[in-house]
DRENTORKOL-3810 file (N, C-alpha, C; in nm, 4 decimals):
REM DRENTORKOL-3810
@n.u->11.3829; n.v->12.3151; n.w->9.4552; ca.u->11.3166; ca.v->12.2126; ca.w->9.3752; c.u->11.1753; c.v->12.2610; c.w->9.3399
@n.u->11.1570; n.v->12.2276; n.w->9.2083; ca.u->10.9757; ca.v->12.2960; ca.w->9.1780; c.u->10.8735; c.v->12.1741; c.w->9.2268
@n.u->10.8019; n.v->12.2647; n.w->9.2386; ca.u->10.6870; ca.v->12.2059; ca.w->9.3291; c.u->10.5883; c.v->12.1247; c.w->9.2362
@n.u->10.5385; n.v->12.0630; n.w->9.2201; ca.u->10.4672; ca.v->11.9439; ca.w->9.1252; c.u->10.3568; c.v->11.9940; c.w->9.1622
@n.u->10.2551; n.v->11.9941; n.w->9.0726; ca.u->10.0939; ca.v->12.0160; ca.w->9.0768; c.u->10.0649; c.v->11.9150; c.w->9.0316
@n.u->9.9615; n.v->11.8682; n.w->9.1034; ca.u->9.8850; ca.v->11.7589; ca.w->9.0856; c.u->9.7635; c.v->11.7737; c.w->9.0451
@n.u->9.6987; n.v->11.7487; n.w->8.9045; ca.u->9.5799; ca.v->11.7779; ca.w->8.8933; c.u->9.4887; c.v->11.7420; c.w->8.9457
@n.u->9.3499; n.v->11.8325; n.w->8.9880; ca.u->9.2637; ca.v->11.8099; ca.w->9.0737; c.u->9.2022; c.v->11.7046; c.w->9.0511
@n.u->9.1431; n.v->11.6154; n.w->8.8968; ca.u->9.0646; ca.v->11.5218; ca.w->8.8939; c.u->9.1713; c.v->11.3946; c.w->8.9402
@n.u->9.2599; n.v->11.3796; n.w->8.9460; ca.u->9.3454; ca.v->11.2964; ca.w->9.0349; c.u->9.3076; c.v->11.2474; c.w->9.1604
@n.u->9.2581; n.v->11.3371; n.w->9.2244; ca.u->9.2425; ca.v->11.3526; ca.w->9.3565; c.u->9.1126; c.v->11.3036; c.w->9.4069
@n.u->9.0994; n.v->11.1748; n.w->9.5111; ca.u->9.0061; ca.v->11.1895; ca.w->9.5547; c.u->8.9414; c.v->11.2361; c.w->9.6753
@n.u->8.7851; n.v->11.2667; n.w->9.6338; ca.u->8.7492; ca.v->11.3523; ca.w->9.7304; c.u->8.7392; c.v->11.3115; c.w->9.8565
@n.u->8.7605; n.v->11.1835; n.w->9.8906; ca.u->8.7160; ca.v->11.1926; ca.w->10.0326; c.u->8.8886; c.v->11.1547; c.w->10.0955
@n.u->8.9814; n.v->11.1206; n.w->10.0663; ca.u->9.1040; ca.v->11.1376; ca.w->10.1187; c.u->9.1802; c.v->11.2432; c.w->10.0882
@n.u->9.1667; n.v->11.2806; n.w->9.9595; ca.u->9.2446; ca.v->11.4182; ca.w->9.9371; c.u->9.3838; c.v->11.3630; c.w->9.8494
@n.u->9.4355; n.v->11.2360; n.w->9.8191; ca.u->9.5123; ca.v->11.1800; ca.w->9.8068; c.u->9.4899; c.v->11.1135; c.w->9.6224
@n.u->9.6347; n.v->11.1248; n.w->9.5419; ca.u->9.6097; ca.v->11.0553; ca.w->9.3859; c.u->9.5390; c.v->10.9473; c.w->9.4238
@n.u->9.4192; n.v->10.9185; n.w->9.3781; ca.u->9.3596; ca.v->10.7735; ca.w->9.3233; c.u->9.4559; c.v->10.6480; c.w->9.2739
@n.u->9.4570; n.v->10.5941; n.w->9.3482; ca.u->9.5232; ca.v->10.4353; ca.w->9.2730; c.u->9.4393; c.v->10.3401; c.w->9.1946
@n.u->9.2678; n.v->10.3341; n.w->9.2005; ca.u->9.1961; ca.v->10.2242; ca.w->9.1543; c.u->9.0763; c.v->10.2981; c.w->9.1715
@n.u->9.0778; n.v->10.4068; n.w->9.0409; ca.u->8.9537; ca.v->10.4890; ca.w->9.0608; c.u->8.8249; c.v->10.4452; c.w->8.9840
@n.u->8.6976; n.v->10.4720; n.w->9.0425; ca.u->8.5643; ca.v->10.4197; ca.w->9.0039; c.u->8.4562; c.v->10.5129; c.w->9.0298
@n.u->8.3983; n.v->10.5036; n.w->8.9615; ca.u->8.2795; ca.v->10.6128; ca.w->8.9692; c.u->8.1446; c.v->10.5394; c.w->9.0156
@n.u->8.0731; n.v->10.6030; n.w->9.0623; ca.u->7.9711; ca.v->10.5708; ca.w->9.0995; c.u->7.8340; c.v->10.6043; c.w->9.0254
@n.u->7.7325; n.v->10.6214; n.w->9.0832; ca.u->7.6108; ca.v->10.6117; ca.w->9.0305; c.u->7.5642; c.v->10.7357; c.w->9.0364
@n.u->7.6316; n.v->10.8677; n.w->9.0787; ca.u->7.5733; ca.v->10.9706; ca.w->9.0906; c.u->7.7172; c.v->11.0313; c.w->8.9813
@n.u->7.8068; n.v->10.9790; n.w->8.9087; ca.u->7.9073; ca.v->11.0225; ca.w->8.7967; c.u->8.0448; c.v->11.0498; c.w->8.8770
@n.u->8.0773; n.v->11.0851; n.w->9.0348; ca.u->8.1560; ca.v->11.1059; ca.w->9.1192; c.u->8.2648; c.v->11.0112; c.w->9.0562
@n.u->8.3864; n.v->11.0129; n.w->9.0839; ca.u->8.4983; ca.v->10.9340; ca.w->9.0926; c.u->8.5584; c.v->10.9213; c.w->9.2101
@n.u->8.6024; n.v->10.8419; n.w->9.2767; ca.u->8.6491; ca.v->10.7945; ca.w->9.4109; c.u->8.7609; c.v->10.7003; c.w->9.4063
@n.u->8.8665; n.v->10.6838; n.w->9.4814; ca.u->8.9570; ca.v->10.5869; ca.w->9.5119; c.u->8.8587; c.v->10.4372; c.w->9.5762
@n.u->8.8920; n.v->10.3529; n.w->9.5067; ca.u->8.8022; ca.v->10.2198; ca.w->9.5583; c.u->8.8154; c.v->10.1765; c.w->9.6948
@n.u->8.9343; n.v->10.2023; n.w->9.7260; ca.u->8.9206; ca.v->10.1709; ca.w->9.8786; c.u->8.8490; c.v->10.2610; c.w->9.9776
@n.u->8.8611; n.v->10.4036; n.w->9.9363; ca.u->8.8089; ca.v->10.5016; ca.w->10.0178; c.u->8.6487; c.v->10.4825; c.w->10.0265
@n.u->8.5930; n.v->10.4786; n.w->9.8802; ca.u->8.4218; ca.v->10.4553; ca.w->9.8509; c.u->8.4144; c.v->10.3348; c.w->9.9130
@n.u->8.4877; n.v->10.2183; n.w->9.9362; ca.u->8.4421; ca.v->10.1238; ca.w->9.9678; c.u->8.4147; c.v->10.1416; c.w->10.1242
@n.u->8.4984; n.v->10.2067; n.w->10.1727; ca.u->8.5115; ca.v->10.1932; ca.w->10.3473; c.u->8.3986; c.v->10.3167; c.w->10.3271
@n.u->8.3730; n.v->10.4184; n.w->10.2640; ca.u->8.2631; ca.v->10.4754; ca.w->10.3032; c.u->8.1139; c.v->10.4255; c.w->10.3155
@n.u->8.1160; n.v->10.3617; n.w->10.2029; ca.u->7.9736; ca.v->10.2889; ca.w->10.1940; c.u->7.9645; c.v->10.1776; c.w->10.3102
@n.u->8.0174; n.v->10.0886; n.w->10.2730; ca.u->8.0618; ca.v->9.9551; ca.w->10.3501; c.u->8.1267; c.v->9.9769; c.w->10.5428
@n.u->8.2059; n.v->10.0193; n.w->10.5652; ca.u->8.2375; ca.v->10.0474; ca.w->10.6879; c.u->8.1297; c.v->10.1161; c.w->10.7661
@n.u->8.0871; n.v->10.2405; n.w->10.7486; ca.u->8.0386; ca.v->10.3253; ca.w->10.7880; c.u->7.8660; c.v->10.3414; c.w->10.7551
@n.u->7.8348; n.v->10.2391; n.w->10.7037; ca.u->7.6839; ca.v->10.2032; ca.w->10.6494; c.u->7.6295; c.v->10.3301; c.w->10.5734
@n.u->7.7156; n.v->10.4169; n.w->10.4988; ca.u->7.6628; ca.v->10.5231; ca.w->10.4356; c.u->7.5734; c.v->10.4624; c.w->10.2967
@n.u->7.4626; n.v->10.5205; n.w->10.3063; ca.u->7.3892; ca.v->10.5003; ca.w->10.1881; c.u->7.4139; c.v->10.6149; c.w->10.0688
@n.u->7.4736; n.v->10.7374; n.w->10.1012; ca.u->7.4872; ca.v->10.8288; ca.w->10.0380; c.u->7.6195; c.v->10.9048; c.w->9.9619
@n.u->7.6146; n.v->10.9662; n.w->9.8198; ca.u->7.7135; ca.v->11.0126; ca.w->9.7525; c.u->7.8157; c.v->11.1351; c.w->9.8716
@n.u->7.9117; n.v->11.0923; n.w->9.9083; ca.u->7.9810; ca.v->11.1962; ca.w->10.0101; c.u->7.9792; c.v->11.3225; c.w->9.9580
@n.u->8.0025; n.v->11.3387; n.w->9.7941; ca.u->8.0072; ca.v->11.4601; ca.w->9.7097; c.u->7.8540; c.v->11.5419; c.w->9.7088
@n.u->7.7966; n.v->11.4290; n.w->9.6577; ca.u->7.6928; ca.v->11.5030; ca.w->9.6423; c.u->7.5034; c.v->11.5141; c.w->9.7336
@n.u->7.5623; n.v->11.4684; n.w->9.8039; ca.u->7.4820; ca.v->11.3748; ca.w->9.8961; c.u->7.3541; c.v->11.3219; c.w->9.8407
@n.u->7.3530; n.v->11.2653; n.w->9.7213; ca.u->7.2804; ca.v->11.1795; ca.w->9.6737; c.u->7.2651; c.v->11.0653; c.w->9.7191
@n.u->7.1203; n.v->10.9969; n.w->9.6878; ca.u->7.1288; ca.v->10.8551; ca.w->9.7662; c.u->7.1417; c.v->10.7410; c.w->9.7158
@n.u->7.2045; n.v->10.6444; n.w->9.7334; ca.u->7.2864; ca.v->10.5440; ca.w->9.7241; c.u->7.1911; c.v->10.3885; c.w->9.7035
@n.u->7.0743; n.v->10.4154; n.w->9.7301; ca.u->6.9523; ca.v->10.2913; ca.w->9.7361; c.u->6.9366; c.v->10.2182; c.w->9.6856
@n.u->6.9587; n.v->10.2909; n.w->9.5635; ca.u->6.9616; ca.v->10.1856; ca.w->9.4177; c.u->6.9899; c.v->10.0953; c.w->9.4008
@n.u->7.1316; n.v->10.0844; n.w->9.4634; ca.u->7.2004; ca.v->10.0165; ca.w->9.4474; c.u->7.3651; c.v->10.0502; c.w->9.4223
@n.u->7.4688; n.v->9.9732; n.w->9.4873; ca.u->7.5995; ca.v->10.0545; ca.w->9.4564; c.u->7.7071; c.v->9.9465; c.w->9.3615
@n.u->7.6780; n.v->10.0530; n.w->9.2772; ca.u->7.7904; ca.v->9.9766; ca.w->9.1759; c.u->7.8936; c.v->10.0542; c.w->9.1188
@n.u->8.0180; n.v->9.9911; n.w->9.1574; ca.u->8.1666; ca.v->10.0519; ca.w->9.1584; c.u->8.1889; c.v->10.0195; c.w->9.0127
@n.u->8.1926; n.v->10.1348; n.w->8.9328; ca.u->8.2294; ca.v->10.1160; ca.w->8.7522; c.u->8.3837; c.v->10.1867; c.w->8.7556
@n.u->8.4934; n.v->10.0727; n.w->8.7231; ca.u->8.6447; ca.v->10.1139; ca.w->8.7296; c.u->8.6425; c.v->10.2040; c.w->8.6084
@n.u->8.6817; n.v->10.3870; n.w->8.6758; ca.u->8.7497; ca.v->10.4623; ca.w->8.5729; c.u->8.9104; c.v->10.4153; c.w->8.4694
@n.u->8.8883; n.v->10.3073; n.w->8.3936; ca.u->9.0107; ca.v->10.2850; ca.w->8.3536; c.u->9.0920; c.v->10.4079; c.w->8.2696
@n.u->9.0012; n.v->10.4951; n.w->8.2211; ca.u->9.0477; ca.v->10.6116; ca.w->8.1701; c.u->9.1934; c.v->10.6982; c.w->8.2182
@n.u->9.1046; n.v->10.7545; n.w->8.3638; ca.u->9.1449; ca.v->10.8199; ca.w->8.4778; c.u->9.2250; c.v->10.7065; c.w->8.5348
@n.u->9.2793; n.v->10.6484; n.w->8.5743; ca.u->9.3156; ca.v->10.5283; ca.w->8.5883; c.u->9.4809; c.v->10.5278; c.w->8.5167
@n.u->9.4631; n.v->10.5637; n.w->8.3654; ca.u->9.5694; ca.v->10.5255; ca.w->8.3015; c.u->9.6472; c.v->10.6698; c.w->8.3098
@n.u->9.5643; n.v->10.7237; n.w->8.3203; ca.u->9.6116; ca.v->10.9007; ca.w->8.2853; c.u->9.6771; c.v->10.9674; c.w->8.4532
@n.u->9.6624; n.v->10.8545; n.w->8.5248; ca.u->9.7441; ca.v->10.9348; ca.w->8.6733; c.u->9.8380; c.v->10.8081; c.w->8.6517
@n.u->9.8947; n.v->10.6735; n.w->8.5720; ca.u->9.9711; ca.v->10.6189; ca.w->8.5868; c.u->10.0581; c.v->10.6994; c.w->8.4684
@n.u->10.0681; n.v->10.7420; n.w->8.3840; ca.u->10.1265; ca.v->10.7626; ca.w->8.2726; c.u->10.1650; c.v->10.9546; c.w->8.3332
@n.u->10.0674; n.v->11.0164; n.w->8.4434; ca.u->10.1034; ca.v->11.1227; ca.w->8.4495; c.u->10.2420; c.v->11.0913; c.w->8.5932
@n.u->10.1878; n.v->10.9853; n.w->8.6750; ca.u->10.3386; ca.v->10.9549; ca.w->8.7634; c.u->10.4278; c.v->10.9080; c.w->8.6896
@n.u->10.3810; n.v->10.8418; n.w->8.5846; ca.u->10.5548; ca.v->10.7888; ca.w->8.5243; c.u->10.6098; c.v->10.9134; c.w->8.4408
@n.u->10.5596; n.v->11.0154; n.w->8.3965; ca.u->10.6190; ca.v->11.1580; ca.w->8.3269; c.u->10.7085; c.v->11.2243; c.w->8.4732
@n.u->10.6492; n.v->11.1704; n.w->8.5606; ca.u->10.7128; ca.v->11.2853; ca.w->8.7008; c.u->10.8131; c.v->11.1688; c.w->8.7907
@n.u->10.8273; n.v->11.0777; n.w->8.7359; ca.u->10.9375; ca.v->11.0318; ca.w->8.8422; c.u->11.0345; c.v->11.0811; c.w->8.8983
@n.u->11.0878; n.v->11.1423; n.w->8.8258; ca.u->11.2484; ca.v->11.2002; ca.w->8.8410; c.u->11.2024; c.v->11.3493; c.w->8.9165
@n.u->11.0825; n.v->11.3568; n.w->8.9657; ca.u->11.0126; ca.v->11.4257; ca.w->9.0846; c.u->10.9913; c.v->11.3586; c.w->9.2237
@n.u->11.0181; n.v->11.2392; n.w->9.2420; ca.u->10.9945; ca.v->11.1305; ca.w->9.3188; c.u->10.8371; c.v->11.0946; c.w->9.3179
@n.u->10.7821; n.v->11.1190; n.w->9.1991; ca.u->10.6315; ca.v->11.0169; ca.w->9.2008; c.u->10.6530; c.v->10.9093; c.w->9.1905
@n.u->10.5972; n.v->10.8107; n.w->9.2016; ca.u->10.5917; ca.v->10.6560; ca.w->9.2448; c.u->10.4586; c.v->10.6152; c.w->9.1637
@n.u->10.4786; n.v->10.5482; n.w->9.0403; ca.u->10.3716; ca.v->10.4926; ca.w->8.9302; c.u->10.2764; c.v->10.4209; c.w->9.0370
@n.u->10.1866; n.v->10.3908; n.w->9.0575; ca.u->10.1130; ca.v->10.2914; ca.w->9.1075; c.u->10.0708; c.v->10.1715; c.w->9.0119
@n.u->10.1143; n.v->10.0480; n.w->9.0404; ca.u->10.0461; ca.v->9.9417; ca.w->8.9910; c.u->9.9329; c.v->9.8933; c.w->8.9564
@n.u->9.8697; n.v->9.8486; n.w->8.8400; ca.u->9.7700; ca.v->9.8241; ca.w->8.7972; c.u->9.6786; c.v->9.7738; c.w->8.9068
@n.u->9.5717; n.v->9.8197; n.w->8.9474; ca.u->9.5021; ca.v->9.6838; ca.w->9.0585; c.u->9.4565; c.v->9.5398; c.w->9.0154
@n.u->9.4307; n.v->9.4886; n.w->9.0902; ca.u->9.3589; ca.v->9.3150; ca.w->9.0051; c.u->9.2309; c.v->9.3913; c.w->9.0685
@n.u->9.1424; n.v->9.3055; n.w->8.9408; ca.u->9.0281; ca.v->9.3471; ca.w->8.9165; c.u->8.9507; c.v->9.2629; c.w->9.0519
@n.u->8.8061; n.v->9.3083; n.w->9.1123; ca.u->8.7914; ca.v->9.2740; ca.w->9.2281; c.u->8.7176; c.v->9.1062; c.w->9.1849
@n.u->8.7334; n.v->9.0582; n.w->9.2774; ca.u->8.6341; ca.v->8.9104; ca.w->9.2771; c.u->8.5073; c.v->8.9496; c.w->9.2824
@n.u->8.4334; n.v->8.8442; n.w->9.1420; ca.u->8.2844; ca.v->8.8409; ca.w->9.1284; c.u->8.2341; c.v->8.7732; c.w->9.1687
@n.u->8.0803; n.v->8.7592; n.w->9.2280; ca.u->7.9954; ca.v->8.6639; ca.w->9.2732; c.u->8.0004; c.v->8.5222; c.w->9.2100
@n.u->8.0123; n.v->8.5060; n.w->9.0154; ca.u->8.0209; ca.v->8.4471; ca.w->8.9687; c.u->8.1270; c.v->8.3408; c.w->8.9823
@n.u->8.2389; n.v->8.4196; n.w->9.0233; ca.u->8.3540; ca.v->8.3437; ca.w->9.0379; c.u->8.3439; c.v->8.2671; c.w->9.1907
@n.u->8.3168; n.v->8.3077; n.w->9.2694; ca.u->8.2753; ca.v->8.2825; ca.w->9.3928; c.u->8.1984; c.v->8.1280; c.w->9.3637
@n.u->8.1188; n.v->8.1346; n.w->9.3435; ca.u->7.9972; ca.v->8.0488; ca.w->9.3275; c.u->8.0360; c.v->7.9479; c.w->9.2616
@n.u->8.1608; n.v->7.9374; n.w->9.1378; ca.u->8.2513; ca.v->7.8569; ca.w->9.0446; c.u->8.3288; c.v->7.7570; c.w->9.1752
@n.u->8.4035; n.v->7.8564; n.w->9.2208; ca.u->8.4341; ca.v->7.8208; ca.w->9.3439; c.u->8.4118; c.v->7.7470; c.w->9.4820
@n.u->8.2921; n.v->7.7567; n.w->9.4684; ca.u->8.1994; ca.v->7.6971; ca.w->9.5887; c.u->8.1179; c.v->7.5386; c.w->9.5101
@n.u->8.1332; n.v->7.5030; n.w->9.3504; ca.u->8.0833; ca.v->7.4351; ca.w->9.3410; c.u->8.2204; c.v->7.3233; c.w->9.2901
@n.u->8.3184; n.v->7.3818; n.w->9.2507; ca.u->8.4669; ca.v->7.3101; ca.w->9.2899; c.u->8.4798; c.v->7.2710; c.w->9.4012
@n.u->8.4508; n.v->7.3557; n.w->9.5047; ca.u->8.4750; ca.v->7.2553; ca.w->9.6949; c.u->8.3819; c.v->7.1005; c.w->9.6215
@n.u->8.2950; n.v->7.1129; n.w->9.6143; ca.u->8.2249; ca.v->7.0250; ca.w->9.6167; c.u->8.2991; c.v->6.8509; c.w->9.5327
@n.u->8.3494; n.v->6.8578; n.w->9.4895; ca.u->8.4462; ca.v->6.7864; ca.w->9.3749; c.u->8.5643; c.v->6.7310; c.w->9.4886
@n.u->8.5398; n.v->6.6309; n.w->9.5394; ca.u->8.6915; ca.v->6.5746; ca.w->9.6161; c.u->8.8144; c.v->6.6097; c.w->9.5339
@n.u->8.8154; n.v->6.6246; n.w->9.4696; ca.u->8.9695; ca.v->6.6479; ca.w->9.3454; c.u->8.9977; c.v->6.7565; c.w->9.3782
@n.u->8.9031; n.v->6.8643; n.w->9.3686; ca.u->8.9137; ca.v->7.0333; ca.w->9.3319; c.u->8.8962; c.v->7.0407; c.w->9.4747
@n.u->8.8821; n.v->7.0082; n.w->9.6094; ca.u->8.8063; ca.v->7.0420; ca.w->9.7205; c.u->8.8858; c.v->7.1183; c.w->9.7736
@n.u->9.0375; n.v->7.0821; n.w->9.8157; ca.u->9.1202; ca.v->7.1723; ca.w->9.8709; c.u->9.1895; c.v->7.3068; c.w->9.7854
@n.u->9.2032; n.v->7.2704; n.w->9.7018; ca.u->9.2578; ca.v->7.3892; ca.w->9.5529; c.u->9.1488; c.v->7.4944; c.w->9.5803
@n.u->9.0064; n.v->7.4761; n.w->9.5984; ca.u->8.8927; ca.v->7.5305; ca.w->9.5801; c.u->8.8902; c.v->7.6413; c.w->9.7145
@n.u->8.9189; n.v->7.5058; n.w->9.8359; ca.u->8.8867; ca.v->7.6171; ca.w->9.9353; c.u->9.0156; c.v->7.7123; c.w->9.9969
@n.u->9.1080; n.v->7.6517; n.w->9.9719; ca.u->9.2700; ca.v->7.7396; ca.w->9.9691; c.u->9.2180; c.v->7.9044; c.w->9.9093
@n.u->9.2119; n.v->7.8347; n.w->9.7344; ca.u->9.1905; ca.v->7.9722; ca.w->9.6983; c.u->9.0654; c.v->8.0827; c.w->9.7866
@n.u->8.9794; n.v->7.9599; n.w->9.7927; ca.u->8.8428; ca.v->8.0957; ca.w->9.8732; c.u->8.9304; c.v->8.1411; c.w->9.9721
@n.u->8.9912; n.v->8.0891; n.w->10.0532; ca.u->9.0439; ca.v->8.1467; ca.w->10.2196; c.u->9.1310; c.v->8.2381; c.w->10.1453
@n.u->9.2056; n.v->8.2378; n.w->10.0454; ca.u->9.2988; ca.v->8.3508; ca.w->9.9844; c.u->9.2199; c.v->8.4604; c.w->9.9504
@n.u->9.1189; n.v->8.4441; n.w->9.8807; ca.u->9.0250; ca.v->8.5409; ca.w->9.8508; c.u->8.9966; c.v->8.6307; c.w->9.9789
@n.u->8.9675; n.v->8.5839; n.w->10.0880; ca.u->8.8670; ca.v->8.6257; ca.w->10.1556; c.u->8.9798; c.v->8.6849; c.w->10.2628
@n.u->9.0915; n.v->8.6646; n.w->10.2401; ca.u->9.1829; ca.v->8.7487; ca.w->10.3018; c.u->9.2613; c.v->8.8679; c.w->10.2348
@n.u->9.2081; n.v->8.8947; n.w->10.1052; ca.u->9.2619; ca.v->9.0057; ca.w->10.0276; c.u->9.1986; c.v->9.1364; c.w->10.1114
@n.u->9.0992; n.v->9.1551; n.w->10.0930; ca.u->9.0414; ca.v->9.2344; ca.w->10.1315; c.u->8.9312; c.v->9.2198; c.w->10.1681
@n.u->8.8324; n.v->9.3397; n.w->10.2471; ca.u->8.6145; ca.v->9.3232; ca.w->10.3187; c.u->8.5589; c.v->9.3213; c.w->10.1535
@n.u->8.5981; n.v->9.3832; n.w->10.0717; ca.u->8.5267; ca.v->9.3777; ca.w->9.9585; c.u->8.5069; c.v->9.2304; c.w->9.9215
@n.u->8.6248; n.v->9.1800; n.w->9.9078; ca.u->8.5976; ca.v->9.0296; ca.w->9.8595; c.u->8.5280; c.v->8.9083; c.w->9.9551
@n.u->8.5449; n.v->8.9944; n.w->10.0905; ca.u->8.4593; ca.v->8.9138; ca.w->10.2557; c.u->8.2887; c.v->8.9179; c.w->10.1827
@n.u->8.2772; n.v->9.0467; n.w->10.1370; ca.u->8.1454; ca.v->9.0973; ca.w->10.1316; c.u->8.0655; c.v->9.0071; c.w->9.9782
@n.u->8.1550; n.v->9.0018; n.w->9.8894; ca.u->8.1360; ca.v->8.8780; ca.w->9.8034; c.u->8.0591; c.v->8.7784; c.w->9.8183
@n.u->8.1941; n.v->8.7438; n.w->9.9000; ca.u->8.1967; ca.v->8.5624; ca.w->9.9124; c.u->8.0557; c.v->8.5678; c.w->10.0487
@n.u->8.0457; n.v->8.6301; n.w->10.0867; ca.u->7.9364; ca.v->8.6246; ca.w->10.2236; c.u->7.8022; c.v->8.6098; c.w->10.1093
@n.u->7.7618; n.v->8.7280; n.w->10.0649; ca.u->7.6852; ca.v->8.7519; ca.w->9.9552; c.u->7.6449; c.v->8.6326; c.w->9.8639
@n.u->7.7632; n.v->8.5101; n.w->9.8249; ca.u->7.7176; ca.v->8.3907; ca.w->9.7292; c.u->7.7269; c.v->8.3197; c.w->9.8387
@n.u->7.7417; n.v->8.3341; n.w->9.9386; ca.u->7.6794; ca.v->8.1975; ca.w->10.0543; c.u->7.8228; c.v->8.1314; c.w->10.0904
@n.u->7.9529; n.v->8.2047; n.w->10.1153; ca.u->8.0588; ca.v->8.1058; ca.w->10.1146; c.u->8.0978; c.v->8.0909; c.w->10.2453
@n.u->8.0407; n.v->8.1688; n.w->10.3409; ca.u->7.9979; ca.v->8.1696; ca.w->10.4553; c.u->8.0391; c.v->8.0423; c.w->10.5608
@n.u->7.9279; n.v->7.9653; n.w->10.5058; ca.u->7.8969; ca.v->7.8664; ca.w->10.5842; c.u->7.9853; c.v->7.7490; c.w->10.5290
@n.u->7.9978; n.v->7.7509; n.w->10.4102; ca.u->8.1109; ca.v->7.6402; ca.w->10.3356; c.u->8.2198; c.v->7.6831; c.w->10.3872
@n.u->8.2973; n.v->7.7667; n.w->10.4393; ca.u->8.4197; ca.v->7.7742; ca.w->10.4552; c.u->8.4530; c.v->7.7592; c.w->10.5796
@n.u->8.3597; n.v->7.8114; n.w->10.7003; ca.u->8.3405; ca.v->7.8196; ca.w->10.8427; c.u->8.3349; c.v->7.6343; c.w->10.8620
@n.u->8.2742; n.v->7.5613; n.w->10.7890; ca.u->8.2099; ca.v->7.4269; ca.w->10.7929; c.u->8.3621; c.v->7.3313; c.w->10.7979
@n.u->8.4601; n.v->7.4016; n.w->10.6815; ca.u->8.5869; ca.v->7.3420; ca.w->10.6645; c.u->8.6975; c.v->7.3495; c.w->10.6938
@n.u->8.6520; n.v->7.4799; n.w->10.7502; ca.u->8.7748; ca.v->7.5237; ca.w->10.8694; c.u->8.7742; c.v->7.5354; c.w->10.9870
END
């Protein structure tokens, strides 16, 4: 059986593994979102793993939808290799939405719809923990549960 090459910008650098939900950062790097996330976030790194640039600024995850479409369209050319397309990701929860959210609790009507969804949120993933902590949902949700 021939051996499949995987192109290198596919790959991210800190797992070694195709990108599923790739994003670049502030120093131009591209990263798998979960990987950059547990680097920054888990591990309190302030710094580019690639380039060891520093991170101070501020970190903002900009989705490569490009790169993105071009490793889904390059697994669906290789199936019949046993690649496996990866699914689009859902886009991550914003502060904004959060905060929409937190002022729906408030509304006896919307109160449970409101906080269901937050507790759903906040069990997707730390990114969306780190959110909802961030717009204060904290204490509203701890308060109601």
């Amino acid at each position: 059986m021939e051996e499949i090459q995987i192109p290198p910008y596919f790959i991210c650098p800190i797992s070694l593994e195709i990108m599923k939900d790739p994003v670049t950062i502030s120093t131009g790097i591209t990263y798998d979102r979960e990987n950059i996330e547990k680097w920054i976030f888990s591990a309190k790194n302030n710094t580019c793993p690639v380039t060891k640039q520093s991170l101070i600024t501020g970190i903002e995850l900009t989705p490569n939808v490009t790169l993105r479409r071009l490793i889904q369209s390059w697994c669906t050319i290789n199936a019949s290799h046993g690649i496996e397309r990866f699914p689009t990701p859902k886009p991550p929860i914003s502060k904004p939405q959060i905060i929409k959210l937190l002022k729906e609790a408030k509304s006896p009507k919307m109160q449970m719809k409101s906080l269901k969804r937050l507790r759903s949120i906040a069990s997707e993933n730390d990114a969306n923990k780190r959110c909802m902590e961030s717009a204060g949902a904290n204490g509203v949700l701890s308060f109601y549960y």
